[in-house]
C-alpha positions in Angstrom: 72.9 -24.1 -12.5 73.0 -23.0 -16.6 74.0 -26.3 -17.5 71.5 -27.7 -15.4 69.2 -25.5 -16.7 70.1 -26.1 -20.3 70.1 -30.2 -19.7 66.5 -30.1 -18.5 65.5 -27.9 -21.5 67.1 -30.3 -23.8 65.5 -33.0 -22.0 61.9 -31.2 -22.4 62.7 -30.4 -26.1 64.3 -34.5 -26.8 60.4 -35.2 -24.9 58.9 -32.7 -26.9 60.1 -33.6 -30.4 59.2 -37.0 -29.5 55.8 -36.6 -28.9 56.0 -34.6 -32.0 57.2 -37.5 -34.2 54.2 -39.9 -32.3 51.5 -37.3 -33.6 53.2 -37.1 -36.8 53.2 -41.0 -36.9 49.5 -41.3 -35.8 48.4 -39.0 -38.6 50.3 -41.1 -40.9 48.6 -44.3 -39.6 45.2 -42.3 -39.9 45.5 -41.3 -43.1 47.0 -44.6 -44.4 43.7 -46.3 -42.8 41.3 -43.8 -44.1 42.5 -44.0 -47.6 42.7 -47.7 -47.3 38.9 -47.7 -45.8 38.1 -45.2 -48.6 39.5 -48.1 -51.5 37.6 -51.1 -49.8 34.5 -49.1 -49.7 34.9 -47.7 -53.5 36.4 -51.5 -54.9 33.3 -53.0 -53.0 30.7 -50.4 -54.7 32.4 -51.2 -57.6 32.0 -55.2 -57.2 28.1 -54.5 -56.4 27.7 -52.4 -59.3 29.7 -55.5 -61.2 27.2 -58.1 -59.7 23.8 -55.9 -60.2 25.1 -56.1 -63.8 25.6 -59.4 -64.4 22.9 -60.1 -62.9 20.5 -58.2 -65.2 22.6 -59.7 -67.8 22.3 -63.7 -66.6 18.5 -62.7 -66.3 18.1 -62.0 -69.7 20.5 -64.7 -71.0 18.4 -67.0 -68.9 14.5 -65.5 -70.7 16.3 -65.7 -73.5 16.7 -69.6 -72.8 13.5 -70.6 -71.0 11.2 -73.3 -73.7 7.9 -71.5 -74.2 5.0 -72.7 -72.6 3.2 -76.0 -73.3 0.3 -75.4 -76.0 -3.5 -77.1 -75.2 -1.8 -80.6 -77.1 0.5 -81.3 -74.3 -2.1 -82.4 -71.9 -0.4 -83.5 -68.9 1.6 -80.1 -68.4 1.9 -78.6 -65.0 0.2 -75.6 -64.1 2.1 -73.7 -61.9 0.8 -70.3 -59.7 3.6 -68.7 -57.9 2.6 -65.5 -55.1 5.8 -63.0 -56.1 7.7 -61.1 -53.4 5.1 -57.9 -54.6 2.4 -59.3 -54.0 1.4 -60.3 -58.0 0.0 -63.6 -58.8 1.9 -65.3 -61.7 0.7 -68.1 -63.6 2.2 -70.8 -66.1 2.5 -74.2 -67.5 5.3 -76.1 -67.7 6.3 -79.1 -69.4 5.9 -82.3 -66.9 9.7 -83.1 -67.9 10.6 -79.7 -67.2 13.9 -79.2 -64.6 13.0 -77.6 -61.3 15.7 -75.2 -62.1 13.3 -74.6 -65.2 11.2 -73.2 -62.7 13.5 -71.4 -60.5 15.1 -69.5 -63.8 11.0 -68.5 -64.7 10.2 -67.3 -61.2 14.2 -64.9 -61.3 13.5 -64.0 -64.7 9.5 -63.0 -64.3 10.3 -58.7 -64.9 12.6 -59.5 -68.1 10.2 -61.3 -69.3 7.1 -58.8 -68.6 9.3 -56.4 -70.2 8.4 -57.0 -74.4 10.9 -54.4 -74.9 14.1 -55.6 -73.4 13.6 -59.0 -74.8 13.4 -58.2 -78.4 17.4 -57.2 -77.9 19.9 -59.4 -80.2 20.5 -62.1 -78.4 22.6 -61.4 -74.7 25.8 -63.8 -74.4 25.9 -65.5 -70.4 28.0 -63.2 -68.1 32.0 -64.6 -68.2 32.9 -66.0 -64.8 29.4 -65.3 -63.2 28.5 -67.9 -60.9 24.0 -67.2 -60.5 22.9 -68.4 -56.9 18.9 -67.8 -56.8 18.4 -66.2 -53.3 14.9 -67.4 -53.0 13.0 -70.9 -52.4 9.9 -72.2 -53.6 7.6 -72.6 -50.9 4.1 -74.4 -50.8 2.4 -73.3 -47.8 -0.2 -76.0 -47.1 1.2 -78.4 -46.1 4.4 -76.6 -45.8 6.9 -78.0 -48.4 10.1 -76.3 -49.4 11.1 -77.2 -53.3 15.1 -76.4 -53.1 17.1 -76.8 -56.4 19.6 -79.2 -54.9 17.4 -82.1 -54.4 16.7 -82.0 -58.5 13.7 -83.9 -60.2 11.1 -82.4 -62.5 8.2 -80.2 -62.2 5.7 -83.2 -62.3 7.9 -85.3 -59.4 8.3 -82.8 -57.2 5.1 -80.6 -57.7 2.6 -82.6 -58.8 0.2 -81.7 -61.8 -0.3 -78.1 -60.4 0.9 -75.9 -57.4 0.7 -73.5 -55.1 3.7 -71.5 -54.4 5.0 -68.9 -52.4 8.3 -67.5 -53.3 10.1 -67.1 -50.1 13.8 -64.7 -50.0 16.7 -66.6 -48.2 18.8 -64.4 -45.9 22.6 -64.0 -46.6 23.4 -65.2 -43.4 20.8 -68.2 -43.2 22.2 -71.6 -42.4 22.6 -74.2 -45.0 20.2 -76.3 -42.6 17.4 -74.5 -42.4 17.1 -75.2 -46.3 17.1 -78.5 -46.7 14.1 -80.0 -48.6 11.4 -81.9 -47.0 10.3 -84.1 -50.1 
């Protein structure tokens, strides 16, 4: 009956030090996928931070590169009014040869430029291995005509000799196929 006794208590203490070593294992695993949520969360703060940056810096490399507007002589320059996410009216001219992409870069680099201050820096180098994606389109609301940068041109082909725009933000997770162009 004792050595009975003492098999089943060696039996609950083999059961009970094993459940010991599963807790003991859990925690591990918890910990190990805390601190391995904890580094994804700080590395991706990090790469956000990284990206905010270089995108203030591609901003003001890109001002910095915009040509100035057309004076009274050119007289076949585009005049361009763009409604801004806030609300404000912005206006400007651009040269008739001018790359859509001219106008994309004005439109992304509007506050820089409104900003006297931050422009009259020395001159700020382009952001190594930045790649800039413009998350917004150029809309014209009547008729309704999007003007994306892939399908190229110049101001004058695509736009006309002045415009109405709207400048429209493009979701993260919007499909390639909602964007295509209509021109």
């Amino acid at each position: 009956a004792s050595r009975r006794l003492r098999e089943e208590q060696n039996s609950a203490y083999e059961r009970s030090l094993a459940q010991d070593r599963a807790r003991a294992q859990e925690r591990r695993e918890a910990e190990a996928a805390r601190e391995r949520a904890e580094r994804e969360a700080k590395e991706k703060a990090e790469a956000a931070k990284q990206e905010a940056s270089n995108l203030q810096q591609w901003r003001r490399w890109r001002a910095q590169s915009l040509r100035s507007e057309p004076g009274p002589e050119v007289k076949d320059a585009v005049r361009i009014s763009v409604r801004l996410p806030s609300g404000e009216r912005a206006i400007r001219k651009f040269r008739p040869e001018a790359d859509i992409e001219e106008l994309y870069a004005w439109v992304e680099c509007y506050e820089p430029l409104q900003n006297k201050e931050e422009m009259e820096e020395d001159e700020v180098q382009e952001p190594e291995r930045y790649q800039h994606a413009y998350k917004f389109r150029l809309v014209s609301p009547m008729p309704r005509e999007a003007y994306n940068l892939d399908a190229g041109g110049s101001v004058k082909e695509r736009i006309g000799r002045s415009g109405n725009l709207i400048v429209e933000p493009i979701d993260e997770d919007e499909d390639d196929g909602e964007m295509e162009a209509v021109s």
